[in-house]
C-alpha positions as CSV (number, residue, x, y, z in Angstrom):
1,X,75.0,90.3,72.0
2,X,77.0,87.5,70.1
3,X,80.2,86.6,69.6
4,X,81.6,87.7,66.3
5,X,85.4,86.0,65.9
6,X,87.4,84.3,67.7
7,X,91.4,84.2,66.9
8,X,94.0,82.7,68.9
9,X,98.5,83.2,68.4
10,X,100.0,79.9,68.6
11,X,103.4,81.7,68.8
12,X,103.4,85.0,71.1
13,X,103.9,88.0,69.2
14,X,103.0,86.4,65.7
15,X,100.3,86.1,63.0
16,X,97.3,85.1,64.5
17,X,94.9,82.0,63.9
18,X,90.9,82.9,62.6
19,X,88.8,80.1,64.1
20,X,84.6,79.7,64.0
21,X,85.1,77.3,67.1
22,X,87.8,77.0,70.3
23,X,88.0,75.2,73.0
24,X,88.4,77.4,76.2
25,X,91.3,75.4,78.6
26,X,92.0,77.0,82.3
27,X,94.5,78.9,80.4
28,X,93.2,80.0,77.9
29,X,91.9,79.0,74.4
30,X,93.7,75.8,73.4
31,X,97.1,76.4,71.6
32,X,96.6,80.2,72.6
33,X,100.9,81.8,73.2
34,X,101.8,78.0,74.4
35,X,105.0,79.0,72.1
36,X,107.2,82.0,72.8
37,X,110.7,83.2,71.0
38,X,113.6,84.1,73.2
39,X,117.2,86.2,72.6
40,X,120.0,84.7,73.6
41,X,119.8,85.7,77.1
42,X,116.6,83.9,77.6
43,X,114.6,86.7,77.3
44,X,111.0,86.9,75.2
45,X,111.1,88.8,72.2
46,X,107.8,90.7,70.9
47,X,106.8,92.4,67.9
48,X,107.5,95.5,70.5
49,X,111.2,95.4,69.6
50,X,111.0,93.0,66.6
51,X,108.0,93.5,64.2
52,X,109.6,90.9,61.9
53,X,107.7,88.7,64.1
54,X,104.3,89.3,62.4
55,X,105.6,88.0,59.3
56,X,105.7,84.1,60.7
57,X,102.3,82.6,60.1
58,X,101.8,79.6,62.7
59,X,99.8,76.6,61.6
60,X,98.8,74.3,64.3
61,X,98.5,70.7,63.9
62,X,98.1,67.6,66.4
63,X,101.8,67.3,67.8
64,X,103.1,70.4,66.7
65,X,103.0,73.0,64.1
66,X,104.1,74.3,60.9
67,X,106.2,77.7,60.8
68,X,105.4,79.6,57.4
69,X,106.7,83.0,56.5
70,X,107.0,84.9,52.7
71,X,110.1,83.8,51.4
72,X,111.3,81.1,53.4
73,X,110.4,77.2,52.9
74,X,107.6,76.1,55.5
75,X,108.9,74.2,58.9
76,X,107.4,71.3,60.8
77,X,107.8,71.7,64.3
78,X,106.6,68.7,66.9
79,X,105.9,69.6,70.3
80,X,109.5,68.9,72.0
81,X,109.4,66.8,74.9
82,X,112.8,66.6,77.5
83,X,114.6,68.6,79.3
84,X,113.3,72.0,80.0
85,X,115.4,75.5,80.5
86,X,113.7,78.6,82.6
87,X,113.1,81.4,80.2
88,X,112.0,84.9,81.2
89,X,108.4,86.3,80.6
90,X,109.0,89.9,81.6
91,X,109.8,89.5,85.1
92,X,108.8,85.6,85.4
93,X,111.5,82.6,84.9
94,X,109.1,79.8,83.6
95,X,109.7,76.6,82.5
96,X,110.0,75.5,78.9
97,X,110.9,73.3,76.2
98,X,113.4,74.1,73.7
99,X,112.1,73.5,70.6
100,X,115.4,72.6,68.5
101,X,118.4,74.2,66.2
102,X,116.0,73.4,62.9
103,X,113.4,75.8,64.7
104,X,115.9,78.3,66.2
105,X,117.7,78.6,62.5
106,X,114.6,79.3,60.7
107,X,113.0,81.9,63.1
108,X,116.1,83.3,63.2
109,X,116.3,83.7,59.8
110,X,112.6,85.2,58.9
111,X,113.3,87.5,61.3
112,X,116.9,88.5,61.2
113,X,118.5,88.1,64.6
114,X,119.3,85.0,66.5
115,X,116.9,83.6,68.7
116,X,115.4,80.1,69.8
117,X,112.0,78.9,69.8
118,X,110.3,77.4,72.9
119,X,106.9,75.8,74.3
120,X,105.3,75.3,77.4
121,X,105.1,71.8,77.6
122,X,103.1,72.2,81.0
123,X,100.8,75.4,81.1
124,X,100.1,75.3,84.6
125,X,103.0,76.4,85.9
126,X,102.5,80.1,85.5
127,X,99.7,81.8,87.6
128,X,97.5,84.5,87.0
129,X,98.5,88.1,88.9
130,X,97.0,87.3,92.2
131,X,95.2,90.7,92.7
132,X,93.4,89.6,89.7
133,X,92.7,86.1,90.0
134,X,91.8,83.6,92.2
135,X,93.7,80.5,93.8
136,X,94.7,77.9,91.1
137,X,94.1,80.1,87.6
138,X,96.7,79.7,85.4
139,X,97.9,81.0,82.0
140,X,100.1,80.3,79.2
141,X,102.6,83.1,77.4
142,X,99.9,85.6,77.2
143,X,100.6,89.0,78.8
144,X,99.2,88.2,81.9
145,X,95.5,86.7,81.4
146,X,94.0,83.9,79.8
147,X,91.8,85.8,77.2
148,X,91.3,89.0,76.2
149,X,87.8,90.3,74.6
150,X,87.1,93.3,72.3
151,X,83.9,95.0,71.7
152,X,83.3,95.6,68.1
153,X,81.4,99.3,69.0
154,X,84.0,100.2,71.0
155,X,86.6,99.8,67.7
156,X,84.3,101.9,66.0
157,X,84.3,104.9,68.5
158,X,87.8,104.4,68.1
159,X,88.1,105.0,63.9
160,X,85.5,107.5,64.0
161,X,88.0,109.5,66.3
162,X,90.6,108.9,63.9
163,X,89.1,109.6,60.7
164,X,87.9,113.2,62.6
165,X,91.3,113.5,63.1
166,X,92.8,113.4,59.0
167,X,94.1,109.8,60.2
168,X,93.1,106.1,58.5
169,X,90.6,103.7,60.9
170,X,92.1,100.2,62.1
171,X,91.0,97.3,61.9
172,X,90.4,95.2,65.0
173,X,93.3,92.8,64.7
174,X,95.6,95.8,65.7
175,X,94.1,95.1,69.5
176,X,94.9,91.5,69.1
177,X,92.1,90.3,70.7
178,X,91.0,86.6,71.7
179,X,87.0,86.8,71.2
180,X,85.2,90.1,70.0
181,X,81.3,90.4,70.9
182,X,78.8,92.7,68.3
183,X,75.9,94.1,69.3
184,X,77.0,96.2,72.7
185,X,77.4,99.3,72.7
186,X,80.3,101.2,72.5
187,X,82.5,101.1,75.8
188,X,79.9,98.9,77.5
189,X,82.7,96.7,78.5
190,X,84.1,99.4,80.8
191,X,81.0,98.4,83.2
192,X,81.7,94.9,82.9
193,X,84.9,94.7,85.2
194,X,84.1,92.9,88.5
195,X,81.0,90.8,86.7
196,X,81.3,87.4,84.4
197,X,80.8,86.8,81.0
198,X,79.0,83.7,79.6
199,X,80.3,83.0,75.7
200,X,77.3,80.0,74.8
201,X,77.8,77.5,77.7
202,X,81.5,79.0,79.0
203,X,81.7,81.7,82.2
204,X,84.3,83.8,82.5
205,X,85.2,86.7,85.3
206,X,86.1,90.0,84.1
207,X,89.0,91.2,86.2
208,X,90.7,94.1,84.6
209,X,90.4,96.1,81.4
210,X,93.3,95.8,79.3
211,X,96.1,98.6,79.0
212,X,97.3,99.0,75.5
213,X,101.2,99.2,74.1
214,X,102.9,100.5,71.2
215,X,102.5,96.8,69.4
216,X,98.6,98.4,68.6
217,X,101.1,100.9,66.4
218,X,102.2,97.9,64.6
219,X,99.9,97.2,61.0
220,X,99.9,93.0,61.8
221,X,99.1,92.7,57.8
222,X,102.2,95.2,56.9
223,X,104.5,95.3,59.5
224,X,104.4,99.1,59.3
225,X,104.8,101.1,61.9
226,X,102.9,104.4,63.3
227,X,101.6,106.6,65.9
228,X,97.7,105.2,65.7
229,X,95.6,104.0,67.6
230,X,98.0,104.6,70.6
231,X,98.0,107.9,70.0
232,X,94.1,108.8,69.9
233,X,93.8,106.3,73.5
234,X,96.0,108.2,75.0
235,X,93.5,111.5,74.2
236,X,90.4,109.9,74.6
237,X,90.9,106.0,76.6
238,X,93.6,107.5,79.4
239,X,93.0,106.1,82.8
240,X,95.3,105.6,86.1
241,X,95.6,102.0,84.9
242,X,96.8,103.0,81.4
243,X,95.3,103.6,77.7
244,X,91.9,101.4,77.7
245,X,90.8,99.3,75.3
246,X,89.4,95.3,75.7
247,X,89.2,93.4,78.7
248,X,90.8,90.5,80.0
249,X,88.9,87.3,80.8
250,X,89.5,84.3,83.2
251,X,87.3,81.4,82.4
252,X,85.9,79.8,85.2
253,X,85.6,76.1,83.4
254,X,86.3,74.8,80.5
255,X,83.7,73.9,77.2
256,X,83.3,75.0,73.5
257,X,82.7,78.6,72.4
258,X,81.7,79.6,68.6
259,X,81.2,82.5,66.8
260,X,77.2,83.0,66.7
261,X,76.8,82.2,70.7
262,X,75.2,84.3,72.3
263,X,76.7,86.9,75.2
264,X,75.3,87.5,78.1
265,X,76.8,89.8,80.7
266,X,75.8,88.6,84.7
């Protein structure tokens, strides 16, 4: 097996960043959701409830990043430093730093309700659910683990189901995934829970699979809005733990992974 792309979402809920290489962190892969947007009531705001999200296109650079989005004039944003204010990550008050009226307008504007922008200027503050995890992981504005991996055969059971069904296939970046592996088969990853995962020289522990949400309904290239894949999960991928598709990953230390290492399952 080998790793076939890597992508990581500088800002929760937005475009998403293609990389050949990352750096894995105990949170996650560097710059992974260390930025989150908030309503007024402190509250994170997804492309669940906002797709207008997807259309901001994060670019990060040393210090900060820049904010791009069709039809609006691109925004430098440096990593703020100061004071923080507790901002709630579904049922979590964390820690973060607002990033600034400038930031706040322009988001604000792209996607047409008011809102602020902030960053977790110290990603060890939130830890991982602790029937998952062991003491002393962490993880940054993800939805609750430090990576999440696909398998790229798994994807296709998933459009050939569809296109039996009269419906268009999906393309992988519906599942938002972290790292996706070719060359298993499909829904090997189901028999992967419990075991690690060593990307190149990087382990990581397999503690759950993932359970999948309406932002899958969500076309990240469109902003469109329909009923697959959640629909044919919820025929074919239902489990007590939810509609099943990707795992999440923990790593246990941190290093360099790149597309074309190999994958090996212990």
């Amino acid at each position: 097996m080998r790793l076939t792309y890597l992508a990581t979402y500088p800002v929760k809920s937005c475009y998403r960043v293609e990389a050949a290489s990352a750096e894995v962190e105990p949170w996650g892969l560097a710059g992974d959701r260390r930025w989150l947007v908030v309503d007024g009531d402190a509250k994170l705001v997804t492309q669940r409830d906002t797709p207008a999200l997807g259309r901001i296109r994060p670019e990060p650079r040393d210090g900060g990043l820049t904010l791009r989005a069709p039809g609006a004039p691109d925004l430098w944003v440096p990593s703020p430093r100061g004071a923080t204010t507790d901002v709630r990550h579904f049922f979590l008050s964390i820690a973060a730093t607002p990033a600034g009226e400038a930031a706040d307008r322009w988001v604000s504007g792209v996607i047409g309700r008011p809102v602020s922008l902030v960053w977790l200027d110290d990603p060890t503050r939130r830890p991982v659910e602790p029937d998952y995890s062991e003491p002393g992981d962490r993880v940054s504005f993800a939805d609750g683990f430090p990576l999440l991996l696909a398998n790229a055969a798994s994807l296709d059971a998933v459009n050939d189901w569809l296109v039996e069904g009269g419906d268009e296939p999906v393309g992988m970046t519906r599942f938002r995934p972290n790292v996706v592996v070719g060359g298993a088969t499909a829904w090997a990853e189901d028999t992967w829970i419990g075991r690690r995962v060593v990307i190149g020289d990087v382990s990581f522990r397999v503690p759950k699979a993932c359970s999948r949400c309406v932002l899958t309904t969500i076309d990240p290239e469109t902003g469109e809005k329909g009923r697959q894949p959640l629909r044919v999960l919820g025929e074919r991928r239902r489990f007590p733990e939810g509609l099943l598709f990707g795992v999440n990953l923990i790593p246990d230390h941190e290093g360099k992974i790149a597309v074309g290492d190999e994958v090996i399952v212990a």
